[in-house]
TORSE-100407 format. One line per 8 residues: their letters; for each residue x, y, z of N, C-alpha, C. Coordinates in steps of 0.2 Angstrom, whole numbers, plus 2048, in hexadecimal, padded with zeros to 3 digits. Layout:
! residues N
A	X,Y,Z,X,Y,Z,X,Y,Z | ... .
END
This chain:
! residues 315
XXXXXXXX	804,7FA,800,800,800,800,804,806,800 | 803,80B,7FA,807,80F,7FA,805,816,7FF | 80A,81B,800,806,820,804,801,824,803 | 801,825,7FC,7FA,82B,7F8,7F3,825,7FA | 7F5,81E,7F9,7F0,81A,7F7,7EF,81C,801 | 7F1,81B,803,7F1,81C,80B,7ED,821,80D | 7F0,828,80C,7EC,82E,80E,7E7,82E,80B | 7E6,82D,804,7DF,82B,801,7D8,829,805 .
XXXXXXXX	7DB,821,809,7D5,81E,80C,7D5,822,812 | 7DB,826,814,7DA,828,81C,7D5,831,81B | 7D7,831,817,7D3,838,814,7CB,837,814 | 7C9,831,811,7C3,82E,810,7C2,82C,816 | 7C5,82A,81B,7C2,827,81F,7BF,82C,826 | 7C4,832,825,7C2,838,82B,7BC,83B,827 | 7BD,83B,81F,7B4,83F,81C,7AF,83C,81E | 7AF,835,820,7A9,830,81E,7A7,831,827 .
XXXXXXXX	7AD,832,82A,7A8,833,833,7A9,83B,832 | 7A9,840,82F,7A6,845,82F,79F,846,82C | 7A0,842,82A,797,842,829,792,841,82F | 795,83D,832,78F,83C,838,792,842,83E | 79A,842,83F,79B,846,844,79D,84F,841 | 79A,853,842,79B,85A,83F,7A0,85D,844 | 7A6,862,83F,7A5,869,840,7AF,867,840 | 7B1,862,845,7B7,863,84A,7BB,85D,845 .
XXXXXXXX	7BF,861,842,7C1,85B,83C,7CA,859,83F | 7CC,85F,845,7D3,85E,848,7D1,856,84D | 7CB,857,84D,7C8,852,856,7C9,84B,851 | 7C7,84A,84B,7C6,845,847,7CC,844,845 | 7CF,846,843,7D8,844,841,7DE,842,847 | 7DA,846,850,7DC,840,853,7D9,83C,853 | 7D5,839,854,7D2,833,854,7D5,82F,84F | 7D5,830,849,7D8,82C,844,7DF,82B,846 .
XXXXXXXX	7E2,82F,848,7E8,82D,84B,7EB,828,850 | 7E6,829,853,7E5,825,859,7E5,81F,858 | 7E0,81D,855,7DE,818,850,7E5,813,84B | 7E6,816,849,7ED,815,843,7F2,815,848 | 7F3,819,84C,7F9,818,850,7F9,810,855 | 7F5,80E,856,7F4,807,85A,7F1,809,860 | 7EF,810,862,7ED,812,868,7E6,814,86B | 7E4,817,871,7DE,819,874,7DE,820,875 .
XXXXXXXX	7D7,821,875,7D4,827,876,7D0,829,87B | 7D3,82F,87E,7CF,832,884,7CD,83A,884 | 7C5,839,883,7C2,83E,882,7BF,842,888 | 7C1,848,88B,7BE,84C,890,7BC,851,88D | 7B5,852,88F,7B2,856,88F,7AC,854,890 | 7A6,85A,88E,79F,85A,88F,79B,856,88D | 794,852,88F,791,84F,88B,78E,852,887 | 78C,850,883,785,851,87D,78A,855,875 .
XXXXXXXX	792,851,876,795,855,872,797,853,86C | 794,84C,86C,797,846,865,79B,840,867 | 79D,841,86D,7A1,83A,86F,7A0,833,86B | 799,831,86B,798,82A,86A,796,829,863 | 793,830,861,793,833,85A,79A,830,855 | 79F,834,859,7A7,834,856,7A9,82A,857 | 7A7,826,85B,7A9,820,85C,7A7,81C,858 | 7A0,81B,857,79A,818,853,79D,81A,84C .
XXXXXXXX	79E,820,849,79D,822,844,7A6,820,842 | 7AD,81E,845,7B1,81B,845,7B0,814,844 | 7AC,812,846,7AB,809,848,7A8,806,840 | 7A4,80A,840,7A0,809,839,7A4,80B,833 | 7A8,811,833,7AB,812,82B,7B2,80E,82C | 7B4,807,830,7BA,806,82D,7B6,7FB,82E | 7B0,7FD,82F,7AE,7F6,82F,7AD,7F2,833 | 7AE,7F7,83A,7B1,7F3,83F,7A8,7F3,845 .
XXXXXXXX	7AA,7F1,84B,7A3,7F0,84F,7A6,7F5,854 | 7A0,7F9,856,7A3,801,85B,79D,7FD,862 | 79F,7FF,868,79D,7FA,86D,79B,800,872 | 795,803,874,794,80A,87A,793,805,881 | 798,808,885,797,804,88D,796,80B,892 | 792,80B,894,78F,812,899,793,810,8A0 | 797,813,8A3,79B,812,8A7,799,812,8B1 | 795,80F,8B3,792,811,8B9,796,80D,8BF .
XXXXXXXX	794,812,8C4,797,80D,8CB,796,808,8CD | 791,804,8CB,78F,7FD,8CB,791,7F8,8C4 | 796,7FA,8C0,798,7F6,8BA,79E,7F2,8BF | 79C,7ED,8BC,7A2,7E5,8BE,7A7,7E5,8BA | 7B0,7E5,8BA,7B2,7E0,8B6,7B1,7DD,8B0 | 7A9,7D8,8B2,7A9,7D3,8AC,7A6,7D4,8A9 | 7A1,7DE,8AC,79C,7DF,8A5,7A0,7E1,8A0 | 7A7,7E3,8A2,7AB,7E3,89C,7AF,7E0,897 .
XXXXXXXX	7B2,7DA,89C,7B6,7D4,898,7B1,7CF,895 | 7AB,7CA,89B,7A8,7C7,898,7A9,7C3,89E | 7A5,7BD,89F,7A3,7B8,8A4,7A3,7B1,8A3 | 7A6,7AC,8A5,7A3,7A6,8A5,79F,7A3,8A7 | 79A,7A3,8A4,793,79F,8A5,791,798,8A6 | 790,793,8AC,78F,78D,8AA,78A,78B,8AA | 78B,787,8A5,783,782,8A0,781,77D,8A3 | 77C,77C,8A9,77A,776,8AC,77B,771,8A6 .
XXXXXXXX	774,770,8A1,775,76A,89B,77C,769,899 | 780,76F,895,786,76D,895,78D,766,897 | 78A,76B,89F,791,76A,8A3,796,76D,8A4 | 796,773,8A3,79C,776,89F,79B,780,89F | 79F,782,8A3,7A3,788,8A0,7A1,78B,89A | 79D,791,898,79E,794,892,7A0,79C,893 | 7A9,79E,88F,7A8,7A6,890,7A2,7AA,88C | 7A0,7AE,88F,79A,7B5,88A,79E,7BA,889 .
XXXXXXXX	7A0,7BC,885,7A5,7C1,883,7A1,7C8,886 | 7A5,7CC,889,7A2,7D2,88B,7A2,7D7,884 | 7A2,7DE,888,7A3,7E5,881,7A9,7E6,87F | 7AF,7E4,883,7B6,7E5,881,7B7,7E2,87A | 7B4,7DE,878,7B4,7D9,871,7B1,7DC,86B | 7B5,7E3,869,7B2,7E7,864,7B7,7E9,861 | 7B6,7EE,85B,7BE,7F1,85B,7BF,7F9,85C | 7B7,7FB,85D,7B9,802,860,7B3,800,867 .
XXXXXXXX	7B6,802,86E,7B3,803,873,7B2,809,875 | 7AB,80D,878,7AA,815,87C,7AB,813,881 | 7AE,813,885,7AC,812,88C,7AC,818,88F | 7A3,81A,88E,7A2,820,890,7A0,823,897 | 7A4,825,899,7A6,829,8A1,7A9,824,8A2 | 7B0,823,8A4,7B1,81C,8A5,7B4,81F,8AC | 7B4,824,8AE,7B5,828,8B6,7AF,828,8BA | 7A8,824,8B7,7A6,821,8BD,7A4,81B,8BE .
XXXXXXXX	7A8,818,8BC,7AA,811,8BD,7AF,810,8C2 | 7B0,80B,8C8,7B2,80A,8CD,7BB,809,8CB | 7C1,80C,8CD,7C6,809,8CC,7C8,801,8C8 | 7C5,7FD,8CC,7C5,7F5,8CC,7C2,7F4,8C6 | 7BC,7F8,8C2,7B9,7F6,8BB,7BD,7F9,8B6 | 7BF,800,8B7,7C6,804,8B4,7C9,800,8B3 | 7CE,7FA,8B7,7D4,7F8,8B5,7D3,7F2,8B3 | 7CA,7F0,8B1,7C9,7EB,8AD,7CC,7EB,8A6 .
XXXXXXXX	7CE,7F3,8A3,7D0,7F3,89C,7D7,7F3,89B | 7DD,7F4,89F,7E3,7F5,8A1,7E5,7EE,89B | 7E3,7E9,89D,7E8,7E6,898,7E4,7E5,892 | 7DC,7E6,88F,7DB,7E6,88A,7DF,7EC,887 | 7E0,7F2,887,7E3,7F6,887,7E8,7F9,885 | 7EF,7F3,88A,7F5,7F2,889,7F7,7EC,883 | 7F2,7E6,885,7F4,7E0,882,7F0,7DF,87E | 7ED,7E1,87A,7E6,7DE,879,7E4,7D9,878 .
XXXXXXXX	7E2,7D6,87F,7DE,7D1,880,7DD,7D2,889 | 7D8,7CE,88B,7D5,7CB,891,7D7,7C7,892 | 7D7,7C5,89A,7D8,7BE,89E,7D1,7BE,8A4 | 7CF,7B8,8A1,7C8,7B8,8A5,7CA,7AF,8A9 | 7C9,7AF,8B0,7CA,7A9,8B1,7CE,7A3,8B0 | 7D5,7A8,8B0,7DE,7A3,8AC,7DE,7A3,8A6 | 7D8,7A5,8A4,7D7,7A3,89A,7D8,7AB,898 | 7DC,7AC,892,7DD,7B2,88E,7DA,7B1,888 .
XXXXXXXX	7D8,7B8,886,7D3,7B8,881,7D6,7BE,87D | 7D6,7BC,875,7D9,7C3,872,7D3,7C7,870 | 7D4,7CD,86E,7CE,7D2,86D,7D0,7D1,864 | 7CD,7D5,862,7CC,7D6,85B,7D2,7DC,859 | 7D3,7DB,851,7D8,7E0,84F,7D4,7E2,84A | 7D3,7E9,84A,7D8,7ED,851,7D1,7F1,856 | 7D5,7F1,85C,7D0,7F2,860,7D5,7F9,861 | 7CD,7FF,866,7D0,805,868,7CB,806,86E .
XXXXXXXX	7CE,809,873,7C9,80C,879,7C9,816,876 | 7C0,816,875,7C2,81D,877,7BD,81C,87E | 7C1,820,881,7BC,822,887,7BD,829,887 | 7B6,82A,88C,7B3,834,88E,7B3,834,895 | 7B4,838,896,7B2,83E,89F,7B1,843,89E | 7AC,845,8A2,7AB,84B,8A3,7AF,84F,8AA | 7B0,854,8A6,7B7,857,8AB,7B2,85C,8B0 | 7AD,85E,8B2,7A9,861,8B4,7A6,85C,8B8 .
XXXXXXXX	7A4,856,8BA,7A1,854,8BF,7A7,84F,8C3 | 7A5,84F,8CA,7A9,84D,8CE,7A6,848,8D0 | 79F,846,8D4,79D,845,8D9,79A,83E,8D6 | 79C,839,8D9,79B,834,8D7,7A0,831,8D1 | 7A8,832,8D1,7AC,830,8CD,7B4,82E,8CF | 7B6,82B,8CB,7BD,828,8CE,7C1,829,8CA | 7C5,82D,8CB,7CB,830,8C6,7D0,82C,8C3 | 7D0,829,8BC,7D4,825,8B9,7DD,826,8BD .
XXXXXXXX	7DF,821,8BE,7E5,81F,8C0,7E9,81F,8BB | 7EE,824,8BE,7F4,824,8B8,7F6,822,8B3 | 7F6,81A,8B6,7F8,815,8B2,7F6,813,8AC | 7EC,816,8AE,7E5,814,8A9,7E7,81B,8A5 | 7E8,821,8A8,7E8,824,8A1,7EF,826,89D | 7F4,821,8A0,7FB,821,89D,7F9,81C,896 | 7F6,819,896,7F4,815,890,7EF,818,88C | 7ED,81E,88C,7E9,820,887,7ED,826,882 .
XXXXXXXX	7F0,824,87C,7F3,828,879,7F2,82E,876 | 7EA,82F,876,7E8,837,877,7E4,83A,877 | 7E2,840,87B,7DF,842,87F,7DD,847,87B | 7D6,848,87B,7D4,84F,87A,7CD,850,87C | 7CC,859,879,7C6,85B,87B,7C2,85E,873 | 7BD,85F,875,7B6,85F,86D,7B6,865,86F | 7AF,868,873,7AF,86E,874,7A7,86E,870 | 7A6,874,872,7A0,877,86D,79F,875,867 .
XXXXXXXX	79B,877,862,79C,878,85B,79B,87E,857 | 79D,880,852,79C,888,850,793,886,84F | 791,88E,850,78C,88D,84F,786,889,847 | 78B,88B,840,787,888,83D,78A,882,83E | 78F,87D,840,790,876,841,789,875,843 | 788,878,84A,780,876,84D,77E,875,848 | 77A,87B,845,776,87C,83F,775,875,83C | 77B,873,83A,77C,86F,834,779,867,839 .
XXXXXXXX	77B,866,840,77A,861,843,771,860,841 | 771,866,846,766,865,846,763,865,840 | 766,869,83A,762,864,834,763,85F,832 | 769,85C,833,76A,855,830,769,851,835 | 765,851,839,762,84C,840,75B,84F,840 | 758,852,83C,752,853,83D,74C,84D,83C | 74E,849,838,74B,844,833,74F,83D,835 | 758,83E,838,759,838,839,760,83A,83A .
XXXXXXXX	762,834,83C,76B,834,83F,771,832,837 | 774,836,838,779,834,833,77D,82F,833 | 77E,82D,83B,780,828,83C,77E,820,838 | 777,823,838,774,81B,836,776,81A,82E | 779,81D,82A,77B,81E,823,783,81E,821 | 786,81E,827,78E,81E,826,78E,815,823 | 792,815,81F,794,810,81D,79C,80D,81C | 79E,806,81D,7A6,808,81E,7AB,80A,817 .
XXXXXXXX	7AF,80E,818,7B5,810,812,7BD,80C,813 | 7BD,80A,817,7C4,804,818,7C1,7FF,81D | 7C4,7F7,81B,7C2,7F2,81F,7C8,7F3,826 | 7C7,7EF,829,7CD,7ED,82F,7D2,7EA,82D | 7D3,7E8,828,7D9,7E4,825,7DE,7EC,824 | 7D9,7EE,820,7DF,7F6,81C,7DE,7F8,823 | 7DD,7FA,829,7DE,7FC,82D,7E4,7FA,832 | 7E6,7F6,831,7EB,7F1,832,7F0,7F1,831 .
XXXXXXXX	7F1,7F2,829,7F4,7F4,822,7F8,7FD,824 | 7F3,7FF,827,7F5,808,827,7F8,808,82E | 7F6,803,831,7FB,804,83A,802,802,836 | 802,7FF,834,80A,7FC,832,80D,7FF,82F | 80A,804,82A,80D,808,827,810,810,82A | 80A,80F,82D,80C,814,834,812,813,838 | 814,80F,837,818,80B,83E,821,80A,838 | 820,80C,832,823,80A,82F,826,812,82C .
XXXXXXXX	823,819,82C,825,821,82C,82D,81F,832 | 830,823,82D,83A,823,82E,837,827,835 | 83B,828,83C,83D,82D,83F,844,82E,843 | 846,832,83E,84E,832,83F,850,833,847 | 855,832,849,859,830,84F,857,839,854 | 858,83E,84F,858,845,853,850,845,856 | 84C,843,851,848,845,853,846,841,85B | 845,83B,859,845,836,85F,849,838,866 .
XXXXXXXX	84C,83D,864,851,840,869,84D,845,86C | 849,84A,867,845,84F,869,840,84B,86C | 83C,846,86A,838,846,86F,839,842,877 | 83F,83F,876,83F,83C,87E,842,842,883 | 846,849,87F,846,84F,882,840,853,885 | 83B,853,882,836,854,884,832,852,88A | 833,84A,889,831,848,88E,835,845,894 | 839,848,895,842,84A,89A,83D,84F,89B .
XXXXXXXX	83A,856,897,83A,85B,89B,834,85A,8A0 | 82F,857,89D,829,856,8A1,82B,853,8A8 | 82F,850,8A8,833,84B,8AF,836,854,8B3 | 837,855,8B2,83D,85B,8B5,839,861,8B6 | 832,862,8B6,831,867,8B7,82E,869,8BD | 830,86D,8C3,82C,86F,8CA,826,86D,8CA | 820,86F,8C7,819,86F,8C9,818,869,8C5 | 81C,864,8C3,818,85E,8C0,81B,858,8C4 .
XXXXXXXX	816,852,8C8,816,84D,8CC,81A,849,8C8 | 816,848,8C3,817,841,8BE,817,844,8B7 | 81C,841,8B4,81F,843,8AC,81D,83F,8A9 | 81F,840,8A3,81D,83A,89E,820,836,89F | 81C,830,89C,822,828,89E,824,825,895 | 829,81F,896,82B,81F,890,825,81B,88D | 820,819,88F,81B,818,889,818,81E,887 | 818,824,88B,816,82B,887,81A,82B,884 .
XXXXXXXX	820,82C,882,825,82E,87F,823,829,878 | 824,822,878,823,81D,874,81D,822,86D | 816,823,873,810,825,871,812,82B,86C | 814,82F,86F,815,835,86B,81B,832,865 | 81E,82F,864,821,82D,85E,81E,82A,85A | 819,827,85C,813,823,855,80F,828,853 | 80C,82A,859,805,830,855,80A,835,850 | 811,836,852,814,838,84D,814,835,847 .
XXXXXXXX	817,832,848,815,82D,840,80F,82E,83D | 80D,82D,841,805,82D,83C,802,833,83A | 805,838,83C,801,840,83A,806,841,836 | 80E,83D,835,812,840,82D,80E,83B,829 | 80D,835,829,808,832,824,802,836,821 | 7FF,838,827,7FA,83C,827,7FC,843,81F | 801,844,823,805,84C,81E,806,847,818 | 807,842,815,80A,841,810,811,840,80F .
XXXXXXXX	814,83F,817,81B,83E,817,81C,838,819 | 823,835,818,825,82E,81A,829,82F,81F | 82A,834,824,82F,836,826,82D,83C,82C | 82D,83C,833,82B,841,839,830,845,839 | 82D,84C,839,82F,851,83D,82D,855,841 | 833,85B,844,830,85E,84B,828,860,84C | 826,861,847,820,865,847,81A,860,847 | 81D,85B,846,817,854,847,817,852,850 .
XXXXXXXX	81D,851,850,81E,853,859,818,858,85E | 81B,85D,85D,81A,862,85F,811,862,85D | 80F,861,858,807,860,855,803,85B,85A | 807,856,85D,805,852,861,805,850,869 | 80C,853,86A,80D,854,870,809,854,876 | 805,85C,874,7FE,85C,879,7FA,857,879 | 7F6,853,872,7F1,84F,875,7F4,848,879 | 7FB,846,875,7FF,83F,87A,801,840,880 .
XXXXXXXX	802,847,883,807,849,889,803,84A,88D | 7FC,850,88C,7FA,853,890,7F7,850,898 | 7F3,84A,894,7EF,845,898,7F2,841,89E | 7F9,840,89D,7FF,83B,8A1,7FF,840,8A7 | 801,847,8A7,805,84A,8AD,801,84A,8B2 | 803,84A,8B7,800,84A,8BF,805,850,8C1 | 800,856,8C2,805,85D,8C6,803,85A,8CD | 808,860,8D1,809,85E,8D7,802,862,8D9 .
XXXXXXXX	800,861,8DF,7F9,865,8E1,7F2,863,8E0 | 7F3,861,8D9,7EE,85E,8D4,7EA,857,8D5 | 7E3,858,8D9,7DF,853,8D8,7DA,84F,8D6 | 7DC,852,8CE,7D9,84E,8CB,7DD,853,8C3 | 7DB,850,8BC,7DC,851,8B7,7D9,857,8B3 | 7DF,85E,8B2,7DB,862,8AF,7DE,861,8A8 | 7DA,85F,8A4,7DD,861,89C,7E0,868,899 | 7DD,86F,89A,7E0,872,896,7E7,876,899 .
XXXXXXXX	7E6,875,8A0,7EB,878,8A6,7F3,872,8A3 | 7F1,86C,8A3,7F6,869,8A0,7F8,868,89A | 7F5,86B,894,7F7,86B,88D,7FA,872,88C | 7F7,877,892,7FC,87D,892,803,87D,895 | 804,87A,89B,80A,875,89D,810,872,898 | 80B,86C,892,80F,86A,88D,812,86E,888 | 80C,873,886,810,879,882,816,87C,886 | 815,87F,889,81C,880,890,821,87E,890 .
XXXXXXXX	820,877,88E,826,873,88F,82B,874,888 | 824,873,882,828,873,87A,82D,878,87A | 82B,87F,87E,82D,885,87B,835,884,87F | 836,880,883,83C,87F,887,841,87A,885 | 83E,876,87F,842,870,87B,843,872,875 | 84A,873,875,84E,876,86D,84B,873,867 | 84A,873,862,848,870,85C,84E,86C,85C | 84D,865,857,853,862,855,856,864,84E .
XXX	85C,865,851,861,86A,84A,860,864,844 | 860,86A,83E,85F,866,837,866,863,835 | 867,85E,831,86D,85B,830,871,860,829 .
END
């Protein structure tokens, strides 16, 4: 697969979910990133803002199954993994697969969800696959977590752990819509959802096909140098607890990749970095004082930090 043949489908692929999701086309080109990069998505912000819109309408243009888990303090574990069931007539054991077994997951609020049901997804996540009862199970390729919070409610939630949102490789916020976006929303939902007409424009194979290709964008030794400097600086600075770790680092070197793809390049630079930084770094840090997760307080931090890390000198 060549690269024009590549950006082609990937171009097609963000038209085909702007059809259902309006207005925010920077919100949709991370997702696809996300996506192609081998990673997960965490979306803070308000309800009633397209969240499941954006997931749904992903799940269907690449052919895949999109799976909505509402996230409450009484969710189990194994309403996520899946449960073994056993069959009087049988004799016998049988797994029921939970919602985890899709390839795009919403795990919507998943901050109020109890810790213990949180860290149900830790290794679908990491490894993709589950272990239910000694027996491991693989998920589907490719699988993605987007999960939402609402950064505005507190009461009655349990602030994702570190750990949980050091594996989500990128973060961001929607926001309002211009007001003709609105516009444009309420008439085309008058009569029906556009959602129910999105059709898929690449299978899960070419999806597969575009991570490797993603993964295959040259990134010369300086630059790799620029971003683990980056994330050195995140480590070193007074008001920050906890910096990036090397899977941030790791993270910020694929979504690079995939946004010089994206550009039509075979080949990452600083400004791919720097492009991405915020959405891969901002969600990791833990400032000191800080009890819980503010997003733009830390994507202003990250900025902060760029302006403190030299560019890598050209050869």
């Amino acid at each position: 697969m060549t690269s024009d043949i590549t950006r082609g489908k990937i171009d097609k692929l963000i038209r085909n979910i702007e059809k259902a999701f309006v207005g925010r086309r920077e919100v949709v080109e991370l997702a696809v990133n996300a996506l192609f990069s081998g990673g997960h998505l965490i979306i803070i912000d308000l309800p009633g803002l397209g969240k499941t819109t954006l997931a749904k309408a992903m799940g269907k243009s690449i052919g895949g199954k999109a799976t909505r888990v509402q996230f409450t303090p009484d969710l189990l574990p194994s309403d996520i993994t899946g449960v073994n069931i056993y069959f009087h007539e049988k004799g016998r054991f049988e797994f029921h697969r939970g919602p985890v077994f899709t390839n795009i997951l919403l795990a919507d609020e998943i901050n109020r969800a109890t810790p213990r049901t949180q860290a149900s997804l830790l290794e679908a996540m990491e490894e993709l696959q589950v272990s239910v009862d000694g027996v491991t199970y693989p998920l589907a390729h490719p699988f993605m977590v987007i999960a939402t919070q609402n950064p505005v409610e507190v009461q009655g939630t349990f602030p994702l752990p570190e750990a949980q949102l050091d594996r989500f490789l990128v973060s961001l916020t929607i926001g309002y819509p211009m007001l003709e976006d609105e516009n444009r929303i309420m008439e085309e939902r008058a009569c029906s959802n556009p959602i129910e007409h999105i059709e898929p424009v690449i299978g899960l194979d070419e999806v597969q096909e575009i991570k490797g290709e993603c993964r295959a964008v040259h990134v010369d030794r300086k630059i790799r140098d620029y971003i683990i400097e980056i994330s050195n600086a995140t480590r070193r600075r007074e008001e920050i607890l906890l910096g990036a770790s090397p899977r941030a680092s790791l993270d910020l070197m694929r979504s690079s990749q995939t946004r010089a793809l994206l550009q039509r390049r075979d080949f990452v630079v600083p400004e791919d970095v720097k492009k991405m930084a915020v959405p891969v770094l901002a969600h990791r840090l833990l400032l000191r004082g800080s009890s819980r997760l503010n997003l733009e307080r830390n994507s202003a931090l990250v900025n902060s930090v760029l302006d403190t890390v030299p560019l890598p000198l050209k050869k």
